[in-house]
C-alpha positions in Angstrom: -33.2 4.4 -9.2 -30.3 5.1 -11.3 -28.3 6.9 -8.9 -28.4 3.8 -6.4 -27.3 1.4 -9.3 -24.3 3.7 -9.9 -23.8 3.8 -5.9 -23.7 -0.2 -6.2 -21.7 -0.7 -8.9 -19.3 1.6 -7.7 -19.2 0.3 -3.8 -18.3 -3.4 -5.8 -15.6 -1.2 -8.6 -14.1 0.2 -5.1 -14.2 -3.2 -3.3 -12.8 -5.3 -6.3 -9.4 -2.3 -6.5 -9.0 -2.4 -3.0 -8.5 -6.2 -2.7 -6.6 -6.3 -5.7 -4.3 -3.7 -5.2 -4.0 -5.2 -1.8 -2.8 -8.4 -3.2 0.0 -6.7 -5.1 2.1 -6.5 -2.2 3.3 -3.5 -0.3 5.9 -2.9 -2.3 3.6 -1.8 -5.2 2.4 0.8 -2.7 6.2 2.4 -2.0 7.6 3.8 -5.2 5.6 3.9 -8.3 7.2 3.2 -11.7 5.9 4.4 -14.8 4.3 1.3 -16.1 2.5 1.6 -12.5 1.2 5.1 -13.6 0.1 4.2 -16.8 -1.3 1.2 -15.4 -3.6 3.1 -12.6 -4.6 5.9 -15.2 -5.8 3.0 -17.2 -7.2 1.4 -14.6 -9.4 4.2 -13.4 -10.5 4.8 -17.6 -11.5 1.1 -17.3 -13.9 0.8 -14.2 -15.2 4.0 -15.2 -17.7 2.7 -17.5 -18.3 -0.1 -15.0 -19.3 2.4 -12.7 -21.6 4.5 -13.9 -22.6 2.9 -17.6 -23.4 5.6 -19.8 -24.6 8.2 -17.5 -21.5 10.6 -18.3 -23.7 13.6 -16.5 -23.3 15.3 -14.2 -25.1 13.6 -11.8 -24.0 10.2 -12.1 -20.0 11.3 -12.0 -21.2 13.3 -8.5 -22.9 9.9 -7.2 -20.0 7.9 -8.1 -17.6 10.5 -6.4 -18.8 10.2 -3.9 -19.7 7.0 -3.2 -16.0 6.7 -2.9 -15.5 9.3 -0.9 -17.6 8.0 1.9 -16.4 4.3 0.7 -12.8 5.7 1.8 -14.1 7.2 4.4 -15.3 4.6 6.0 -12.4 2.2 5.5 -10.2 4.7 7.2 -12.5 4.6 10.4 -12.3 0.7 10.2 -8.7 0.6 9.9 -8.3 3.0 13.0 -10.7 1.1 15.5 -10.0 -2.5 14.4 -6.7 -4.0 14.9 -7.9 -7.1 13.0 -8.5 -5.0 9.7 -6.3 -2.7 10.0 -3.6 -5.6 9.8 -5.8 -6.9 6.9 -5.9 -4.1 5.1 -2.7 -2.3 5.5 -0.4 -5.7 6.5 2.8 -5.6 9.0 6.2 -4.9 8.0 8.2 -7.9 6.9 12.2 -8.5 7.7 13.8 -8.9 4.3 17.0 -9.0 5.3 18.2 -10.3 8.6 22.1 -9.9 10.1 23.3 -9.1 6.2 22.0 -11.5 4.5 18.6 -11.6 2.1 15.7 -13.8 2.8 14.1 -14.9 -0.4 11.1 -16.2 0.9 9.7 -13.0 2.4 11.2 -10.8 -0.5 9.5 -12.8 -3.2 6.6 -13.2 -1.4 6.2 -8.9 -1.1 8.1 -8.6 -5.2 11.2 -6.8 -3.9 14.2 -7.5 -5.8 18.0 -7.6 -4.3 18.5 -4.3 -6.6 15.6 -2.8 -4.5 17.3 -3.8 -1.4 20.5 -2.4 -2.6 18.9 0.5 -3.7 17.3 1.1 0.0 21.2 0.1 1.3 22.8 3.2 -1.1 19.7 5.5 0.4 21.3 4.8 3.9 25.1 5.2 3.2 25.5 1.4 3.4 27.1 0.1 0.3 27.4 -4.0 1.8 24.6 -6.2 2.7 27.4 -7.0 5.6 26.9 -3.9 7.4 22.8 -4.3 7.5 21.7 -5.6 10.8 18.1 -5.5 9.3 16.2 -4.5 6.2 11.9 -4.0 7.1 9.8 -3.7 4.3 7.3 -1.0 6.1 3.3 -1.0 5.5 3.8 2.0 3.2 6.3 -0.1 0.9 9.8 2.1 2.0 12.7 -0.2 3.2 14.2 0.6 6.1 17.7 -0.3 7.3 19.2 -0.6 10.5 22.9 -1.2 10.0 24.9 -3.3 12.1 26.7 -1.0 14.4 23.3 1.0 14.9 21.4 0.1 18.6 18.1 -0.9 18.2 16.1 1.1 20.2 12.3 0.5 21.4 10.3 3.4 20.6 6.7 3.9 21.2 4.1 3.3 18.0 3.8 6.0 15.6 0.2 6.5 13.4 0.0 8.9 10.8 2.6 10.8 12.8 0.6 11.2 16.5 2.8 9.3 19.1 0.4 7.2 20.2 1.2 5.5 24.0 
């Protein structure tokens, strides 16, 4: 009985982070400062005891492992065979700047700051927002620019790096 309350509780610890973190925005996702670090280290301390109570043996750290594991697991396969959640779970890319100039509305919406952008710009070899046809913040939380004189070219969809047709 014990090992199926740790199994709940941490099914509704892995649930509750998921949809949280989600809610952060993708851009949370892309480059981790070191208040993020701290913040996940302590985050993981704090559901800990959530999880599994006071059963610090053996046992009830291996149930709660993996319980995630198979908790991952599983969202992975739902992401892969459903469109619908994997555009829940994992979002689309946003434009966040269109033709050189910054839209606020979708940047404040994901949390990405013009020094961000600017940042992503000087990654590129562009140093003016008037040579960016187009900023995307990706599902991963990178920016990626496409400067003016660039073509934009259609290319087929890429998933964890298969080309998929």
């Amino acid at each position: 009985m014990g090992a199926l309350i740790i199994a709940g509780k941490t099914t509704i610890i892995y649930a509750f982070l998921i949809l949280g973190l989600r809610l952060l925005g993708k851009r949370e996702l892309g480059q981790m400062s070191l208040y993020d670090l701290v913040m996940i280290i302590i985050l993981g301390n704090a559901v800990q005891n959530a999880m599994i109570n006071n059963d610090n043996t053996l046992g009830g750290g291996l149930v709660a492992g993996t319980v995630l594991l198979i908790l991952n697991r599983l969202l992975n396969e739902l992401t892969v065979r459903s469109k619908r959640a994997e555009r829940l779970m994992v979002g689309e890319p946003v434009l966040v700047v269109s033709d050189g100039a910054l839209l606020p509305g979708p940047m404040k919406q994901q949390g990405v700051t013009g020094d961000q952008i600017m940042a992503a710009l000087r990654e590129h070899g562009i140093d003016a927002l008037d040579d960016v046809h187009m900023c995307v913040l990706e599902v991963d939380g990178t920016i990626s620019v496409v400067p003016r004189k660039a073509p934009v070219l259609k290319t087929k969809r890429h998933y964890r790096g298969l080309r998929l047709p």
